[in-house]
N, C-alpha and C positions, 0 to 999 in steps of 0.2 A: 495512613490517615489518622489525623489524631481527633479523639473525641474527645470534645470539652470536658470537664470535670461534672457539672454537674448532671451531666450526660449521663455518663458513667454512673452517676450515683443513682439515677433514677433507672437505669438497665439495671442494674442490683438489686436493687429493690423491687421490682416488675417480676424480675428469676426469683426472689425468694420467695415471694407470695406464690407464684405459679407451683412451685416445690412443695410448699404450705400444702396449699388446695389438693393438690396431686395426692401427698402424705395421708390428709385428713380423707380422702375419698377412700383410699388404699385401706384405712382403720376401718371407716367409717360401714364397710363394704363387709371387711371379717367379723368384726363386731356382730352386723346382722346376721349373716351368715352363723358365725356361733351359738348368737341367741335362737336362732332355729334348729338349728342343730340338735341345740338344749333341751328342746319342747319336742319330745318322742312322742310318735303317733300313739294312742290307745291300740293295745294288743287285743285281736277281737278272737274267741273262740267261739265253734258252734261243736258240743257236743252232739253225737249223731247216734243215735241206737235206737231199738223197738221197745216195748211194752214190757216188762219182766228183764231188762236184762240187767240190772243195779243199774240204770243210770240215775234214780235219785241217790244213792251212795256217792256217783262220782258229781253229780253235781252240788251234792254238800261238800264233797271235798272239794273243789271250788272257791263254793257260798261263803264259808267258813275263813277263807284267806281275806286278811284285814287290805288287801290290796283289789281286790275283786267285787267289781257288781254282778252279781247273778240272776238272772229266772228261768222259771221251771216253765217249760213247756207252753212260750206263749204262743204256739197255733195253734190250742185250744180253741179261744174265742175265735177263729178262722172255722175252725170244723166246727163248732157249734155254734156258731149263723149261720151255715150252708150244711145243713146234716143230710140232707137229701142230696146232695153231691158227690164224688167219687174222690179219693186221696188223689187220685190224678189229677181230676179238675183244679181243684186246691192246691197245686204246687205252687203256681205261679203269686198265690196271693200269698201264700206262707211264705215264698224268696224276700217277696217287696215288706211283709208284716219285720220280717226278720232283719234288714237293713237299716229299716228305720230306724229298728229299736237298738241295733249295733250301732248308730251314732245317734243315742241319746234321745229321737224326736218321736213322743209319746201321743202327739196325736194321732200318728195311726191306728189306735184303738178307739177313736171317734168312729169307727166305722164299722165297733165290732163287739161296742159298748152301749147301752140305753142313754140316751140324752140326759144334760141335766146333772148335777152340784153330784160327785163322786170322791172315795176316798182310794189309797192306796189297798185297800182288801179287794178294791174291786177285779186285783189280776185274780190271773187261777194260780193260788199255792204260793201267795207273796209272802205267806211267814219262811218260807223255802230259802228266802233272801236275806241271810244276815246284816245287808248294804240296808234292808227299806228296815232293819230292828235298831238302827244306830245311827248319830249325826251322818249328814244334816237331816235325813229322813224321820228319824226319830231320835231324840236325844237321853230317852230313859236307860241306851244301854251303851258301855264305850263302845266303840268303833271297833278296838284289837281284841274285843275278847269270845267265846265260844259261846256262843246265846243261842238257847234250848227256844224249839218253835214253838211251843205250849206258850210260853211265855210272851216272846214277842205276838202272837196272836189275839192274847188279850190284853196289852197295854199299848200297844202302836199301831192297831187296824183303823183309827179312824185320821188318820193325816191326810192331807187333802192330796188330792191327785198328783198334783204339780209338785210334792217334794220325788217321786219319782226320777222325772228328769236331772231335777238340781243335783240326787243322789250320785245317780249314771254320770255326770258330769265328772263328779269328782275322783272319779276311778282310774288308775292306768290300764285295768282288765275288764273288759265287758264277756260274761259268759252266759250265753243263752244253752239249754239243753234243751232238745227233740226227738220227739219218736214218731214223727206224722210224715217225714221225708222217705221218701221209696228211689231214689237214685240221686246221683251224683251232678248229673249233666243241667238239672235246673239251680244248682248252685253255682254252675260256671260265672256267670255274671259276677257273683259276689267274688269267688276269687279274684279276678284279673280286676276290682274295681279300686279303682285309684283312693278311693275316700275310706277305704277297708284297709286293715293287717288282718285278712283269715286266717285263722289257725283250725281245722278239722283233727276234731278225737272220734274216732270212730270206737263206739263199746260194742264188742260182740258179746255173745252167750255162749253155750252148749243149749241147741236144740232142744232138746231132752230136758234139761231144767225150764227151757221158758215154756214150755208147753205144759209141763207139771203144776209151775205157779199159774199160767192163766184157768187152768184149770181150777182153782181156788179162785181167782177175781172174773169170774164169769161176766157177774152182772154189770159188775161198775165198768167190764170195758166191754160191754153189749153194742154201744152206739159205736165204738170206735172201731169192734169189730161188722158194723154193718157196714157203714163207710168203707172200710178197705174189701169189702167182698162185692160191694155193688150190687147188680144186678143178680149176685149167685147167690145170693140172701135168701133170697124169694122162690130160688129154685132147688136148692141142696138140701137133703136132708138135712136135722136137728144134728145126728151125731156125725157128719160131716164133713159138718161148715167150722170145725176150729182145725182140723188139720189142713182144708183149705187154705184160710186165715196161716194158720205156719208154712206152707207153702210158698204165700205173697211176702210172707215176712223175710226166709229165708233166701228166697230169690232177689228179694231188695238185699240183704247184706251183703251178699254175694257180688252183686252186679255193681255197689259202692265201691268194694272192695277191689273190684277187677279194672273198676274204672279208671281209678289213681292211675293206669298204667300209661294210659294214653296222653296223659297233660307232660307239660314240660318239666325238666326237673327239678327248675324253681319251682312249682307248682305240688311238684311230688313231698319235696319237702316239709309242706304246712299239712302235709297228713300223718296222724300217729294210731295206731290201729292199735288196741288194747284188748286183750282178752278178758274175760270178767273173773276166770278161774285163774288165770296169774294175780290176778291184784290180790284175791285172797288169799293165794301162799305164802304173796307175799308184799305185804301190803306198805310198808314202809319205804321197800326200795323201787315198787311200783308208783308210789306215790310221787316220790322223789324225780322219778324219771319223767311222771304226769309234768310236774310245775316245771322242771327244768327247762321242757319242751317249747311251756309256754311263758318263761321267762320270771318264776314267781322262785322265791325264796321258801324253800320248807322247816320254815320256823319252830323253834323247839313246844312251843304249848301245842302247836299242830302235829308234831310226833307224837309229842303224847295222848294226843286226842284219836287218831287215826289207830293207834297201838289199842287204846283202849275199846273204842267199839267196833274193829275186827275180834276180838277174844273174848266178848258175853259169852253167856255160859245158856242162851235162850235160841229159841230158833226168830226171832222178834214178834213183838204183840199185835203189829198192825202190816198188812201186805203192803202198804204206800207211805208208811212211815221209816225211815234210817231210825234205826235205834240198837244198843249194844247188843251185839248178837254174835254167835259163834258162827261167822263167814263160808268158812271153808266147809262146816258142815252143812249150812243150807244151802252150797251149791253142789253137794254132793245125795240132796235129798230123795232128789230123781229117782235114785238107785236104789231104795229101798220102798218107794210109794206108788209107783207107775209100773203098772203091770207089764210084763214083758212084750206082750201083743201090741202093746201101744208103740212103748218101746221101739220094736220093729220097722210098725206103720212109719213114724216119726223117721227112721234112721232112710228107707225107700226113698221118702217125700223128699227130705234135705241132704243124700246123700253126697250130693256134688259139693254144698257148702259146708259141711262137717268137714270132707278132704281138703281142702282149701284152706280151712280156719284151725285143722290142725285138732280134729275131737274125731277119735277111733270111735268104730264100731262096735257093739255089744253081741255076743254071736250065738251067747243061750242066755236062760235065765239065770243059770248057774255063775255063769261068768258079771252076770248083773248084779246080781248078791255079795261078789266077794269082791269088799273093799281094799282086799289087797291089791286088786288091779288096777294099775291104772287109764284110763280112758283119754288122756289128755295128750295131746304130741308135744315134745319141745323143741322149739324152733324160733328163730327171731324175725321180725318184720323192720325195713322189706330188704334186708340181704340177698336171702335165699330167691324171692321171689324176680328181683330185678336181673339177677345174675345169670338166669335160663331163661329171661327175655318174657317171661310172664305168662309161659305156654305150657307149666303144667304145674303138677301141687308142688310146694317148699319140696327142695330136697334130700328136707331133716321129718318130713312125712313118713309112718308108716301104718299101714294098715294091719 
């Protein structure tokens, strides 16, 4: 059959644009694709630990990173709106307080705040946030550098609420710390949530030390300790109601800790369980291992910072301030401050979470006294535990 010429030309022409369009959709398609690609979800961590165990340490290790938004502890204003409530009751408001503020939307504290024209001081501990001391939030201090909280609290506390958000915005990390959370299983949501990248740091203690420091911050964590006792408030004797209160404590780390086991191993993954007497032996390559986890760069003036105030020559001046301090020594203070009796008490009460978290027994006084001992297991998380199926202590344990 022959087809006329200009036939022909016009078939030609019709295939090449067709080829065109094809080609351009086929770019057009990778392009966007790449540009998404490009644009990496915000890495969201929730640090997890109790009252005295260094989590403001690690949450300044954190705060500190020029790549990081931080705050400290905002189910504060959750527990104190509802302080006649139980930490149980308040889980569910602290999951929903905490998502919000993992992607950026600050009006959930309309709910938990006094009405009415507010500044950024109005979180609990925003000098805690070297993101709200530097642009866009404040512009008095650069962004990359180590800014002392005295400072930022009297030249950036009055910026209006709203640099908050815009701050949170600009961050690749968002990190919240808490010590109001008593299990794992009201976090599920947030893990499996599409609009999330969870990352869980779980900080423990040795027993023994947080009981020693609460023992020093009685007052300031009175309400906090009513809250988590409830109804046994009103019923327990005065001398106690704080090994009660470590009881509940110890049984939430515990039960976090045991939790992991059960999710899936994607799941398993965004958990990194930190002991608080490893970071201080060794705190540089603890650190190291902290950021890696969660994808952060440990930057040389961050070496040097972290070098330096693990090795103060003080025990620190304030129980709720990070400040240069000889580390290793105040987690070793237990051991010469806390009578043996307690001691004891303490090691009965949490004896199943000691074995688990890898912190031996004390078995006289004598043995308490002499720092040549040591009380600490070594062992790594979660090797040991995932490998005998999660049914009994690591088995780099001994007692």
């Amino acid at each position: 059959m022959n087809v006329p010429k200009k036939m022909r030309l016009l078939l030609f022409l019709v295939s090449q644009m067709l080829i065109f369009a094809l080609v351009f959709h086929v770019y057009d398609h990778n392009v966007h694709s790449k540009s998404t690609q490009e644009e990496p979800k915000p890495v969201h961590v929730l640090v997890l630990s109790s009252w005295r165990s260094g989590s403001s340490f690690i949450g300044e290790l954190f705060g500190q990173h020029p790549d990081v938004f931080y705050l400290m502890e905002p189910a504060w204003h959750v527990w104190m709106t509802f302080t006649q409530s139980t930490a149980r009751s308040l889980h569910m408001a602290v999951r929903d307080l905490l998502r919000a503020v993992f992607l950026c939307d600050m009006s959930v504290f309309d709910a938990y705040m006094k009405p009415g024209p507010r500044s950024q001081s109005s979180l609990f501990q925003w000098e805690d946030s070297r993101a709200l001391c530097s642009p866009p939030a404040c512009s008095l201090f650069p962004r990359g550098k180590i800014i002392p909280k005295a400072h930022c609290k009297l030249l950036c506390s009055r910026q209006p609420f709203e640099v908050v958000e815009e701050a949170c915005r600009s961050y690749s990390h968002v990190v919240l710390k808490e010590v109001r959370i008593f299990n794992l299983q009201s976090l599920y949501p947030l893990l499996t949530d599409p609009s999330l990248n969870l990352h869980i740091v779980h900080l423990v203690r040795d027993p023994r030390a947080v009981f020693r420091s609460r023992e020093r911050t009685t007052g300031e964590l009175m309400l906090d300790s009513r809250i988590v006792m409830g109804q046994h408030w009103y019923t327990l004797k005065k001398e106690d109601q704080p090994y009660y209160v470590m009881q509940i404590i110890c049984q939430s780390q515990l039960d976090i800790y045991k939790a992991i086991q059960s999710l899936p191993k994607v799941l398993q993954q965004r958990y990194l369980l930190l002991r608080y007497e490893d970071l201080v032996r060794a705190p540089l390559a603890q650190t190291s291992r902290l950021y890696d986890y969660v994808g952060l760069k440990f930057l040389p003036h961050l070496q040097t910072w972290v070098y330096n105030i693990t090795r103060g020559k003080g025990m620190g001046d304030h129980a709720f301030h990070t400040s240069a301090r000889d580390a290793l020594n105040v987690s070793q203070a237990w051991r010469w401050s806390l009578p043996y009796e307690k001691v004891s008490r303490l090691q009965n009460i949490c004896g199943d979470t000691m074995k688990w978290l890898g912190y031996r027994y004390v078995r006289s006084e004598q043995d308490q006294r002499n720092l040549s001992l040591d009380f600490l297991s070594t062992w790594n998380f979660p090797e040991q535990v995932f490998q005998n199926g999660g049914n009994s202590v690591p088995t780099s344990y001994h007692s």
